[in-house]
C-alpha positions in Angstrom: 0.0 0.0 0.0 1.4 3.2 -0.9 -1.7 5.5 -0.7 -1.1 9.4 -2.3 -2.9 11.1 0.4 -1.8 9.3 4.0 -4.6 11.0 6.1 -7.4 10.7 3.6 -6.5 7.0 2.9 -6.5 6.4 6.9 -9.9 7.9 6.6 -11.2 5.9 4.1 -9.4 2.6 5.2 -11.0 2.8 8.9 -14.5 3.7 7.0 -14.3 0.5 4.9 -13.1 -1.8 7.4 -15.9 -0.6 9.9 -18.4 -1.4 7.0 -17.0 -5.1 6.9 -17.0 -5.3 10.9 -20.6 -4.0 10.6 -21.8 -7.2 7.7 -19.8 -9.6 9.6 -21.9 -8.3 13.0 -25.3 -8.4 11.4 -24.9 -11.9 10.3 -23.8 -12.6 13.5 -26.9 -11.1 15.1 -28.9 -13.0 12.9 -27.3 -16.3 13.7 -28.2 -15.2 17.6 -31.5 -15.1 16.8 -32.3 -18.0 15.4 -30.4 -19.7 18.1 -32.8 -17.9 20.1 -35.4 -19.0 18.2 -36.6 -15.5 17.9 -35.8 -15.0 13.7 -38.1 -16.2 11.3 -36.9 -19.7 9.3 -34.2 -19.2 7.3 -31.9 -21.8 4.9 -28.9 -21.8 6.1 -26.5 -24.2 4.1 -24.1 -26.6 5.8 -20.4 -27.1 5.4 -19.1 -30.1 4.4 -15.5 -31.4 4.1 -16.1 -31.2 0.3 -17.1 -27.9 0.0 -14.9 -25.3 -2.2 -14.2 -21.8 -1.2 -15.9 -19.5 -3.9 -13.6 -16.2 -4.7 -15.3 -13.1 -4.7 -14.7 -9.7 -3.1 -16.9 -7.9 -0.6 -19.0 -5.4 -1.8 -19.2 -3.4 1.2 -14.9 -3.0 1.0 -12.9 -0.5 -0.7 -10.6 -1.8 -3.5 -7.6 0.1 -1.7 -8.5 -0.8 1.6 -5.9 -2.7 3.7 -8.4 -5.5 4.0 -9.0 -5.5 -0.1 -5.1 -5.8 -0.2 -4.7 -8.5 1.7 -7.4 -10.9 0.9 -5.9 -10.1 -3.1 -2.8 -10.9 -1.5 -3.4 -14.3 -0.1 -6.2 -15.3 -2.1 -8.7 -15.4 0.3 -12.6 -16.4 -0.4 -15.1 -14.6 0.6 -16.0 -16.8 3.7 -12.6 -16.7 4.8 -12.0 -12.8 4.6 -15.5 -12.7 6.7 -13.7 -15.3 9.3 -11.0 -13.0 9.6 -13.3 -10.1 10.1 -15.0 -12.2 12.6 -12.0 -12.7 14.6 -10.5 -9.0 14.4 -14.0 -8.0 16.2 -13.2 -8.6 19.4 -10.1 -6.5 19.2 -11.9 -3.1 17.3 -15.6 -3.2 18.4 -16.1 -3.9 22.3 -19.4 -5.3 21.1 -18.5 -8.3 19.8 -17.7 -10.7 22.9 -21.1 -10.7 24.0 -22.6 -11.2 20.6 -19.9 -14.6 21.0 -21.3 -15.6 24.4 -25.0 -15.0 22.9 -24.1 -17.5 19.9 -22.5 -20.2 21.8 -25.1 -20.0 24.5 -22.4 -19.5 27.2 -21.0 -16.7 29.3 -17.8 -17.6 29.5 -17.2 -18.1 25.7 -16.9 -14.8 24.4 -14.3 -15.6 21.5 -15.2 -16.9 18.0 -14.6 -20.3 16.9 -14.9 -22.2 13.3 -17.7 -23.7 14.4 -19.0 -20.5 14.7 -18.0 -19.0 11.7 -19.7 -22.5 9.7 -22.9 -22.0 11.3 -23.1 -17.9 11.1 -21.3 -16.7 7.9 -22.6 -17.1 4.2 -20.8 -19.3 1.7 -19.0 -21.9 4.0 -16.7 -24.2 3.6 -14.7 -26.9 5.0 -11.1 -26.0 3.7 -10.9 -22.7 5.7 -9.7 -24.2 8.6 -6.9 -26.8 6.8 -3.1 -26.0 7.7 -2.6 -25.6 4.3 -5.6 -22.7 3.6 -4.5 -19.7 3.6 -5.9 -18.6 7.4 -3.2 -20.9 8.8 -0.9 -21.1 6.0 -0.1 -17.7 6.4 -0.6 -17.7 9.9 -4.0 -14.6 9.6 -5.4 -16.5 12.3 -4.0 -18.9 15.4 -5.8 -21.4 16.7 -6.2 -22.4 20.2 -6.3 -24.8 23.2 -9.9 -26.8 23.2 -11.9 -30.1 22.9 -11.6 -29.6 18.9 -10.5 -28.3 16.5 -13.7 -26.6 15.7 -15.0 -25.6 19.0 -11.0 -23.9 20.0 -11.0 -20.1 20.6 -9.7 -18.4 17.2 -7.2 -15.2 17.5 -6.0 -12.5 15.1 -2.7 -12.5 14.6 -1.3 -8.9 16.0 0.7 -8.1 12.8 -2.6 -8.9 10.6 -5.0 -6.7 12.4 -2.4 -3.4 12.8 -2.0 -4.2 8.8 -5.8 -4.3 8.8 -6.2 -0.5 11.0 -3.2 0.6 8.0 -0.8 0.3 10.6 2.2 -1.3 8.9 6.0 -2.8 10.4 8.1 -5.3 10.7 6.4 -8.2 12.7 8.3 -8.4 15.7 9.1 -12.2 15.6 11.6 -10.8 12.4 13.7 -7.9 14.2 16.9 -8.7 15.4 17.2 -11.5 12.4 16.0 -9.3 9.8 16.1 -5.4 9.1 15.2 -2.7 6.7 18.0 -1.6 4.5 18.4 1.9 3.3 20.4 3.4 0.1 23.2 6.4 1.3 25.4 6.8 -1.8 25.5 7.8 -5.5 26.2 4.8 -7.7 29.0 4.9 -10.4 27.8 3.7 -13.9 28.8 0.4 -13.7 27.2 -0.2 -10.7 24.3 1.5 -12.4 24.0 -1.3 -15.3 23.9 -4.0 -12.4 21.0 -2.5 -11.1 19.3 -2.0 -14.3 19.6 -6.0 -15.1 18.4 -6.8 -11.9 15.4 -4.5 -12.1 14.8 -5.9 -16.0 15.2 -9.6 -14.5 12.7 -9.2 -11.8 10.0 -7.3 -13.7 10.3 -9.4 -16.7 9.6 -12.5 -14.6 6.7 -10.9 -12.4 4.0 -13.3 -12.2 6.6 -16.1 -12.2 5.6 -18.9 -9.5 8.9 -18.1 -8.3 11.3 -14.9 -9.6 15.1 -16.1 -10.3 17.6 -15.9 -7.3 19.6 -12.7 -7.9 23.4 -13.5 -6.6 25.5 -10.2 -6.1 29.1 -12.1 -6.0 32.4 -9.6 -5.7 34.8 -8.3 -2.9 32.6 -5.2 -2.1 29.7 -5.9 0.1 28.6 -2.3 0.2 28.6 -2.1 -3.0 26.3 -5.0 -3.4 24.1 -3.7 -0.6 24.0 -0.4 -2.6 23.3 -2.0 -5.6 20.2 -4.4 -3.9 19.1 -1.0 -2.6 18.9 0.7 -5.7 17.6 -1.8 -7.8 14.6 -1.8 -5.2 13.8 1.5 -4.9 13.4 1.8 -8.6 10.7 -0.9 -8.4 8.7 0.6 -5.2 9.9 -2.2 -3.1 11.6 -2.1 0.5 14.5 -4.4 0.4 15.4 -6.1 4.4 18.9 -7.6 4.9 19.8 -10.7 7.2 22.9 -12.7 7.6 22.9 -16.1 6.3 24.5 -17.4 9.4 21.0 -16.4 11.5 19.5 -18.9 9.5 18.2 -21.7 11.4 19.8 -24.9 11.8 16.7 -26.7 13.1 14.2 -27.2 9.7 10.8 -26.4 12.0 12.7 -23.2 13.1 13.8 -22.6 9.2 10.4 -23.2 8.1 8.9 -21.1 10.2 10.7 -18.7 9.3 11.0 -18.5 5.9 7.0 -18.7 6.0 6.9 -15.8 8.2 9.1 -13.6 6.4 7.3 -14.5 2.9 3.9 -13.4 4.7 6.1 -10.0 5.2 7.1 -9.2 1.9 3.7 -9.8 0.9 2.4 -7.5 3.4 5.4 -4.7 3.3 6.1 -5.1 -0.2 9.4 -6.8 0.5 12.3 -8.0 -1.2 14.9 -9.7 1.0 18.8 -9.6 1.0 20.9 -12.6 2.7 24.4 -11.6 3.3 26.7 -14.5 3.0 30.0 -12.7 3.7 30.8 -14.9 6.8 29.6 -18.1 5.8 33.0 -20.1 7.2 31.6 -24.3 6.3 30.0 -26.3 4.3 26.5 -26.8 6.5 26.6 -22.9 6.7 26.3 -23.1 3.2 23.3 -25.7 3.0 21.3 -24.1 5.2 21.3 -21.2 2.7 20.6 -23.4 -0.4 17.7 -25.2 2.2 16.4 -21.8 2.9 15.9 -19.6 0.0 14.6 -22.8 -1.7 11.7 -22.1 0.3 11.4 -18.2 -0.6 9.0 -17.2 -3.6 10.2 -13.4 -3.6 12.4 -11.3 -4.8 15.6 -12.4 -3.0 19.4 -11.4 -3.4 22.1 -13.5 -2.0 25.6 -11.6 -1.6 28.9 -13.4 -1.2 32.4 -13.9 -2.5 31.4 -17.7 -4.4 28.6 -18.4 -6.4 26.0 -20.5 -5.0 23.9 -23.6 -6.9 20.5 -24.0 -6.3 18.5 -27.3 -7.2 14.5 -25.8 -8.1 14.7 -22.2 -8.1 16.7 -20.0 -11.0 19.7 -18.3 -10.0 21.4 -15.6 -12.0 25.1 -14.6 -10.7 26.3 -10.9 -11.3 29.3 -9.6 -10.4 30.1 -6.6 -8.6 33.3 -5.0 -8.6 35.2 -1.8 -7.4 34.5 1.2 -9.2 36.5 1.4 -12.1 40.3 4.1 -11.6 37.8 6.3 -14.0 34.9 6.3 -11.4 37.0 6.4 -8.5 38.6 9.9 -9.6 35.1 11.3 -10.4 33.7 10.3 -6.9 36.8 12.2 -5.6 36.3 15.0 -7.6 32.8 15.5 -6.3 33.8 15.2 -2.5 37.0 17.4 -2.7 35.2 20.3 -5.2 37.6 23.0 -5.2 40.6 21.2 -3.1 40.6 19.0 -7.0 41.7 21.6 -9.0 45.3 22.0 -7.7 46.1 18.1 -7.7 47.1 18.2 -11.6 47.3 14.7 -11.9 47.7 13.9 -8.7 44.8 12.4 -7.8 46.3 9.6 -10.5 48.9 8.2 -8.1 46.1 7.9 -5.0 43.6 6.1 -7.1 45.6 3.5 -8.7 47.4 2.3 -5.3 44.1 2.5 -3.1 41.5 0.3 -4.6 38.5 1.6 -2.8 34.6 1.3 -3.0 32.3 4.3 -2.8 31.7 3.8 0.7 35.1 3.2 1.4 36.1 6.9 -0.6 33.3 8.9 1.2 34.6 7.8 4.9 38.1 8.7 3.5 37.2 11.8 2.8 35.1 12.0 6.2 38.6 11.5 7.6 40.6 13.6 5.7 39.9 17.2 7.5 41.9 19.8 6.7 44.9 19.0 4.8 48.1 20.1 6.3 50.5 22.7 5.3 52.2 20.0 3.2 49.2 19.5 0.4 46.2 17.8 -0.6 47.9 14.5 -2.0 49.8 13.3 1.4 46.4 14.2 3.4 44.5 12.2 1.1 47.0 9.3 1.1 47.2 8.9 4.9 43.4 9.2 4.6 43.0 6.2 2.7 45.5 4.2 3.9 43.3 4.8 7.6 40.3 3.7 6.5 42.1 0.3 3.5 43.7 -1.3 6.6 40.2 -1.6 8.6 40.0 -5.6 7.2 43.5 -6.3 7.1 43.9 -5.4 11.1 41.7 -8.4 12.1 43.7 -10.9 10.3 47.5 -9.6 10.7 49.6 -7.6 12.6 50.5 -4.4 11.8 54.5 -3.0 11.5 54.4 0.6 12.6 57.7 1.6 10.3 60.0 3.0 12.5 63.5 2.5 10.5 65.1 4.6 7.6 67.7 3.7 5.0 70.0 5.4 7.2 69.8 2.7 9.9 69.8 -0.5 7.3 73.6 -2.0 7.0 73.6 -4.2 4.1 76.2 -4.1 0.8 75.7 -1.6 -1.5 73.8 -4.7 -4.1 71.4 -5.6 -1.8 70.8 -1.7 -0.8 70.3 -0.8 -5.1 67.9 -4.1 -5.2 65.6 -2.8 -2.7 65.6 0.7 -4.2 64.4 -0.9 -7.6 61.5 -2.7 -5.5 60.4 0.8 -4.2 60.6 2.2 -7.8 58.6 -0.8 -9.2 55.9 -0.1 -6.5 56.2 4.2 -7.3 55.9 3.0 -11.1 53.3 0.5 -11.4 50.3 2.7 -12.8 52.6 4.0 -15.5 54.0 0.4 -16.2 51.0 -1.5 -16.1 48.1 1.2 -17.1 49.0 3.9 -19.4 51.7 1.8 -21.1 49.5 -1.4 -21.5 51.1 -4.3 -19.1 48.2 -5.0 -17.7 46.3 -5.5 -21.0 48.3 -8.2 -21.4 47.0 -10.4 -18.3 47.1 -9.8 -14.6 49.8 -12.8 -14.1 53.1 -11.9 -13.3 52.3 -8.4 -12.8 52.2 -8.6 -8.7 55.8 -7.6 -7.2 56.9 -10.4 -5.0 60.4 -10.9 -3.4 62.2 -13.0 -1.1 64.0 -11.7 1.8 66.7 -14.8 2.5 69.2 -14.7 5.3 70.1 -15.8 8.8 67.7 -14.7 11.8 68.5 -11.2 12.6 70.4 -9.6 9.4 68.2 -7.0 8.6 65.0 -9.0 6.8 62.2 -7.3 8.9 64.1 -4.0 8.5 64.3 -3.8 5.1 60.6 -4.4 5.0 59.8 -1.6 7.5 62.2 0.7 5.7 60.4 0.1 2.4 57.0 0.7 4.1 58.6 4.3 5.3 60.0 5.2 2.1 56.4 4.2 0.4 54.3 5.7 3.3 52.5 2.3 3.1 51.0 0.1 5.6 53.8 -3.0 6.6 51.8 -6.1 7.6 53.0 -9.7 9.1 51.7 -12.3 8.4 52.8 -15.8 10.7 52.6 -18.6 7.9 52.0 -21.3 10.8 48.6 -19.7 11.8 47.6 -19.5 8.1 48.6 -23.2 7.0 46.0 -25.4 7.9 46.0 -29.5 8.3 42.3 -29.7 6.9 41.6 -29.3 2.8 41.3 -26.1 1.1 41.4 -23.9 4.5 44.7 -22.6 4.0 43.9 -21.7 0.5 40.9 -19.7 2.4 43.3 -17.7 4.9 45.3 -16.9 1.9 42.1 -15.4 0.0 41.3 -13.3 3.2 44.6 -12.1 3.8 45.1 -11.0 0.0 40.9 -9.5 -0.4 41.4 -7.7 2.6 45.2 -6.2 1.5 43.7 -5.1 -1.6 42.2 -2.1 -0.7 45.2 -0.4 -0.3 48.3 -2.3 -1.8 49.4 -2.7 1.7 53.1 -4.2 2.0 52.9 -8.2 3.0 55.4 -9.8 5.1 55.2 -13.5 5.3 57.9 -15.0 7.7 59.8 -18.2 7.7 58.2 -19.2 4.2 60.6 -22.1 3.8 57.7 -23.8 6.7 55.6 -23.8 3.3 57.8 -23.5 0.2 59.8 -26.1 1.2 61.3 -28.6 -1.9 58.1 -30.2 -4.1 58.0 -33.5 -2.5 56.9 -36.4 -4.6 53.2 -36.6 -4.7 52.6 -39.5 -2.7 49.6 -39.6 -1.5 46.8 -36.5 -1.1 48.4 -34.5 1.4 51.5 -34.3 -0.4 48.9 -33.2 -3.3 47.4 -30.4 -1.8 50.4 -29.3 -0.1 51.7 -28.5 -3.2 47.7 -26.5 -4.2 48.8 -24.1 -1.4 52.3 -23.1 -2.3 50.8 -22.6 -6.1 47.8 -20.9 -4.8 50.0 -18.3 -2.6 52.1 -18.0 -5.3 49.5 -17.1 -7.6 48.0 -14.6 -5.6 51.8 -13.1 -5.4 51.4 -12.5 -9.0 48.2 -10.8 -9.1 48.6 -8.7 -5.9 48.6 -5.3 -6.7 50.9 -4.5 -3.7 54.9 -5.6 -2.7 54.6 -9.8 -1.4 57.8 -10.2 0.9 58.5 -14.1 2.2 61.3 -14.2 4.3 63.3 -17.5 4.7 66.2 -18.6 7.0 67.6 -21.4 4.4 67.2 -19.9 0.7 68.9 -23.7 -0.5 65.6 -25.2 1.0 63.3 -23.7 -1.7 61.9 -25.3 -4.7 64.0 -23.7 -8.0 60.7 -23.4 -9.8 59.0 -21.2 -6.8 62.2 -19.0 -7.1 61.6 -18.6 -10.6 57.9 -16.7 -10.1 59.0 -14.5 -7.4 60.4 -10.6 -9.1 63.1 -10.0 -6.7 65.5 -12.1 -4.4 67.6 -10.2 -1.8 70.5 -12.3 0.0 71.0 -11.3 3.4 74.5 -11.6 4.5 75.7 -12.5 8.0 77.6 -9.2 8.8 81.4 -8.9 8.6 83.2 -7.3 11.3 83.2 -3.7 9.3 79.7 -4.2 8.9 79.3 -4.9 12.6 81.2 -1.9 13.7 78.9 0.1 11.2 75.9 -1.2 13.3 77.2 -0.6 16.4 77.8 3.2 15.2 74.1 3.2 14.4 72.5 1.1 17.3 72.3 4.3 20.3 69.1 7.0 19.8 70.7 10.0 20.1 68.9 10.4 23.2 71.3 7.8 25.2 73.8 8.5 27.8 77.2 6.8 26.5 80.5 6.6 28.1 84.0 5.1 26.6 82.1 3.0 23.9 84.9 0.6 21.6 83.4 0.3 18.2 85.7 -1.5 17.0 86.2 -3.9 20.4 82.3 -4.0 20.1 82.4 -5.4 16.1 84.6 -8.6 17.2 81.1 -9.9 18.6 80.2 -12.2 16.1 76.8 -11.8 15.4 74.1 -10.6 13.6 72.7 -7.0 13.7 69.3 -8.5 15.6 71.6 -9.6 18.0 73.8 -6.3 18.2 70.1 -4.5 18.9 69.6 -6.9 22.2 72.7 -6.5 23.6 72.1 -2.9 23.5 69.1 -2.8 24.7 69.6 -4.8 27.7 72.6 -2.7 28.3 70.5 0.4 28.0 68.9 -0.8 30.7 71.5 -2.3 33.3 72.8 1.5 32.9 69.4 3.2 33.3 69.2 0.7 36.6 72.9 2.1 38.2 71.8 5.5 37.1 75.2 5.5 34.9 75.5 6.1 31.1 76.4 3.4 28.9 79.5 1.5 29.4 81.6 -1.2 28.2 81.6 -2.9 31.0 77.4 -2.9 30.9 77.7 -4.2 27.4 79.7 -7.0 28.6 76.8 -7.9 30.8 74.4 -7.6 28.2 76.6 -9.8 25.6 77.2 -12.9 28.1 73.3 -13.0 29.0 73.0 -12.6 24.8 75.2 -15.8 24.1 73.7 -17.2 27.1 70.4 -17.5 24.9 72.0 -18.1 21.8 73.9 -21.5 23.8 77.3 -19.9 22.1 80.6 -19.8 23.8 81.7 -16.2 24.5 85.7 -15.9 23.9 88.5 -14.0 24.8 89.5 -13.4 21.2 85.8 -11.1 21.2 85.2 -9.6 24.8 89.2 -9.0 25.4 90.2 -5.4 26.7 86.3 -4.7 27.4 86.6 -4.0 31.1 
C-alpha cells in the first residue's frame, strides 16, 4: 500500500473496514437469533469437508482498503475474509464478545470459533480451517487450546490486524534476524547497469511462480548492498537484509521462518537480502541453499562464491570496485575545489588504493583539513586509515620506525631494494598507461624473497620500504595461516590477500621455507594439496597489486621453480666485522647516555645486527638501573646473558680489553 494522500486514505481505510465489521456483526446477530429461536426460518446451508471456497470480493470493501489488499494478496474467499473479520471484532468493536457468548449459549465463551464461523457466515466451507488454507498457512489467524478443533477459541494474529487498522511494520518475531535496509550513496555507472539488469530480471519474470535468485558475487559488500538498494527503490519495493548465518539450523525453526518472512514481503512489499559474507563451512552453506529454496520473492544473496540451487533460477552478477575512471570522479565531487590543484595527482592515490564508494566517502570524512604539506599526502594517509580496517583483524600491523639510514647491508642488496620501491612508485605508468596489464594480470604482482640468517636486517628492510612508500607493513605468521584440513589454508590466503587489496598494503610473510619447502613427490593426497597451497600463494603473489615479501632462513631449501615466479630475491649476508662496527655506530638513539664505547672492540662480537640490537638494549637498561650512562663494561653484561640464549661460547679473542 502506498496510498497518495496518508490522512485521507487512513480515513477511508477505517471507513471500509468498519463497514465489513458492521456485515460480519449483522450476520452474526442473525445467527443469535435464530439460536434464540426469535428469527423467522431461514436456509442456512451446511459445510461439508467437500465444500470449495468461492472467490469473490466484498461489496461493502474498498478496492484500496488494507483489507482489499490482503485478501488479493493471499487469495482469500469470501467466507474466509469474513472469518478474519470475525476474529478482528473482538479486538476493534467492544461489542462483539457478548454477541460470542449470545451464539454459543455460554458466558464464559466470548471468542469466536470455526464452528461459529460455519454455522453464522454465508458461503461456508470446509477448507478454511486446513493448515494448508490460507488462514493458517499464512498464519492470519491462530488457533487455540480446546476439545476440537472446531470448538477452539480463534485469534487474530497482532501483525494482521495493525495491517488491517493501515498500521504497517516489521512483525516483531523478524527484528533482530531481519532489518530494513536503506540506500546512502551515489552509484557509479557500472554499478548503475547491475542494477538496471536486476530490475529488468525481476519485472520481466513478475508473475513467475517463483522470480530467479539474484546472486551479487564480488569483494565489495557495500557495493552489493548499494546496488540491492537501488535496484529496489526503482521498483517501489523495500529491500530487508539478514545474515545467512541467522538462519536456522533446526528445519521447523527454518520453516517457520522462511513462511513468516514470505507473509512480510507480501504484506510490506518486500524483497529480502541474505548476506553470505561470513559463511566459514560447508553446512553454513546448506542451510542457505535449504532456505531460500523455500522463498518465492524477490531475494538477493551476496557473497564472495557463487551458490547452486537445485529448483529455483539463480542468475550470478558480479560486482566489482569502481572502475580508476569512477574512482577519480567520486573524488572530484567530494574534494570540489581542493581537485583543482592536484594536476594529476589524484592519479597516483587512485591506482594504489583500490577503494569502494563507501570506502572513498569515509576517506574523505577522515581527511579534514589538509596540512601545510598538500592535498595529495592528506589524502593518502586518509586512505591508507580507513584500507587497513579488514587487514587489522587478520595480521599484525609493522608501525615503520626504521630509515635507510639505519639498514647495513652491501651496496647490491641496498640498489635491489631501491628498484623494488621504484617498481611499486611506477606500477600505474607500467601497467596502465603503457599497456602491461592488457596483457593479463599474471606476473604483474611484485613479489620478493628476503633470505638470510635470523637477525640480518629482513624485517628492517621491510619496514624501511614501508617508510619510504608511506604504506602500511603487515606480518603475516605462515603457521597460523597453514591449515591440516583441505582447502582452509587456500581460504586464509584469499582473506589475507581480499582484505590487503584495498590499499596495496606491504605483505610480510615470515619463515616461508615452513611452506615452500622442496616439491616433495606426490605420494599420497596430502602431499597433493600441499603442493595446491604453495601454487595458490604463489598465484596470488602474481596478481597482488601490492609488494609480497616471504622471508626465509635457508634460501637452499626452496623449490628452483617457486624462485623462478618471485620478481626479486635479496641475499641477506651475516655481517662482517666492518659491517658490525657500522651497526654498532648506528644502534644508540641520540637520546642515550654513552661513556667510553669501543666500536671497534664492540664489532669482534660475532653476530648478527638483531643480535647487536639486544645487547644494547639490555645494556641500555642495566645502565638506566645504576643511574650510569652506557658502558663497556654494561655491554659485557648484556653480551654474556645474549650468548647465554643463543647456547654460544663467548671468547676472549671477542670480549678482550672490554673491562
Amino acid at each position: 500500500m502506498n496510498p497518495p494522500a496518508p490522512n485521507n486514505w487512513h480515513d477511508a481505510n477505517q471507513r471500509s473496514l468498519m463497514d465489513a465489521l458492521a456485515v460480519v456483526r449483522d450476520a452474526l446477530d442473525r445467527h443469535v437469533d435464530r439460536v434464540r429461536g426469535t428469527a423467522p426460518s431461514e436456509q442456512k446451508p451446511e459445510a461439508s469437508p467437500s465444500s470449495q471456497p468461492k472467490q469473490s470480493a466484498a461489496k461493502s470493501t474498498n478496492t484500496s482498503s488494507a483489507l482489499s489488499s490482503l485478501c488479493g494478496a493471499f487469495g482469500l474467499s469470501s467466507f474466509e475474509r469474513d472469518v478474519l473479520l470475525l476474529c478482528a471484532g473482538i479486538e476493534l468493536d467492544s461489542t462483539f464478545a457478548a454477541r460470542y457468548a449470545a451464539a454459543h449459549g455460554d458466558a464464559r465463551r466470548v471468542y469466536p470459533t470455526f464452528s461459529l464461523a460455519l454455522a453464522a457466515l454465508p458461503e461456508a466451507h470446509w477448507s478454511a480451517i486446513v493448515p494448508a488454507a490460507p488462514l493458517r498457512r499464512w498464519r492470519l489467524i491462530e488457533v487455540g487450546a480446546g476439545d476440537s478443533l472446531t470448538t477452539s477459541p480463534l485469534r487474530i494474529d497482532e501483525r494482521i490486524l495493525h495491517y488491517l487498522t493501515g498500521i504497517s511494520y516489521l512483525d516483531e518475531r523478524l527484528q533482530g534476524l531481519i532489518e530494513p535496509m536503506a540506500g546512502d550513496t551515489k552509484l557509479p555507472p557500472s554499478h548503475e547497469i547491475v542494477v538496471g539488469r536486476i530490475t529488468e530480471t525481476w519485472t520481466r519474470r513478475t508473475g513467475s511462480s517463483a522470480l530467479p535468485i539474484i546472486q551479487l558475487c564480488g569483494e565489495d559488500d557495500a557495493a552489493k548492498r548499494s546496488i540491492a538498494t537501488a535496484a529496489c527503490g526503482q521498483l517501489d519495493v523495500q529491500l530487508y537484509g539478514m545474515k545467512a548465518t541467522d538462519i536456522p539450523a533446526a528445519t521447523t525453526e527454518r520453516e517457520a521462518l522462511a513462511r513468516l518472512w514470505e507473509r512480510e514481503a507480501i504484506l510490506s512489499n518486500g524483497a529480502l537480502l541474505i548476506d553470505c559474507a561470513e559463511l566459514e563451512t560447508a553446512e553454513n552453506t546448506r542451510l542457505v541453499h535449504a532456505f531460500i529454496e523455500r522463498l518465492h520473492g524477490m531475494t538477493v544473496v551476496t557473497g564472495r562464491e557463487p551458490l547452486r540451487t537445485g529448483k529455483r533460477p539463480l542468475i550470478h552478477l558480479e560486482v566489482g570496485k569502481p572502475s580508476a575512471p569512477e574512482q577519480q570522479t567520486i573524488w572530484r565531487d567530494l574534494l570540489g575545489p581542493l581537485a583543482v590543484p592536484l594536476n594529476g595527482q589524484l592519479d597516483s592515490v587512485v591506482t594504489h588504493f583500490h577503494l569502494g564508494v563507501r570506502e572513498i566517502h569515509a576517506a574523505h570524512a577522515k581527511l579534514g583539513a589538509p596540512a601545510d604539506n598538500g592535498v595529495v599526502p592528506a589524502l593518502w594517509d586518509a586512505c591508507r586509515v580507513q584500507s587497513r580496517q579488514r587487514l587489522d583483524g587478520l595480521a599484525q600491523r609493522i608501525e615503520p620506525s626504521a630509515s635507510w639510514d639505519d639498514l647495513v647491508l652491501p651496496e647490491a642488496q641496498r640498489q635491489i631494494l631501491r628498484e623494488m620501491a621504484s617498481h611499486v612508485r611506477q606500477r600505474a605508468t607500467v601497467y596502465e598507461r603503457w599497456g602491461f596489464s592488457a596483457k593479463g594480470l599474471r606476473g604483474l604482482g611484485i613479489s620478493a624473497l628476503f633470505a638470510g640468517a635470523s637477525g640480518t636486517g629482513k624485517t628492517m628492510a621491510a619496514e624501511v620500504l614501508a617508510g619510504e612508500l608511506r604504506l602500511d607493513l603487515y606480518r603475516i605468521d605462515l603457521s597460523s595461516v597453514v591449515s591440516k584440513y583441505i582447502g582452509e589454508t587456500e581460504k586464509n590466503l584469499r582473506r589475507v590477500f581480499d582484505a590487503a587489496e584495498l590499499g596495496g598494503a606491504i605483505l610480510l610473510f615470515d619463515e616461508a621455507d615452513a611452506l615452500f619447502g622442496k616439491r616433495s613427490e606426490v605420494k599420497d593426497s596430502h602431499d597433493r594439496y600441499a603442493n595446491i597451497e604453495v601454487s595458490y600463494l604463489l598465484q596470488r603473489m602474481e596478481e597482488y597489486r601490492g609488494l609480497a615479501i616471504l622471508t626465509t632462513n635457508i634460501k637452499s631449501a626452496l623449490d628452483t621453480a617457486f624462485l623462478r615466479r618471485i620478481r626479486f630475491v635479496v641475499q641477506f649476508p651475516f655481517p662482517d666485522a666492518a659491517q658490525r662496527a657500522e651497526i654498532w655506530r648506528r644502534i644508540f638513539p641520540s637520546g642515550t647516555p654513552t661513556e667510553g664505547i669501543e666500536v671497534a672492540k664492540l664489532s669482534r662480537l660475532n653476530v648478527a645486527g638483531g643480535n647487536i640490537r639486544n645487547v644494547a638494549i639490555n645494556a641500555a637498561f642495566l645502565a638506566a638501573a645504576a643511574r650510569e650512562p652506557v658502558r663497556m663494561s654494561h655491554l659485557l653484561r648484556a653480551a654474556r646473558t645474549e650468548y647465554a640464549k643463543l647456547e654460544k661460547p663467548l671468547t676472549e679473542s671477542e670480549t678482550g680489553g672490554w673491562a
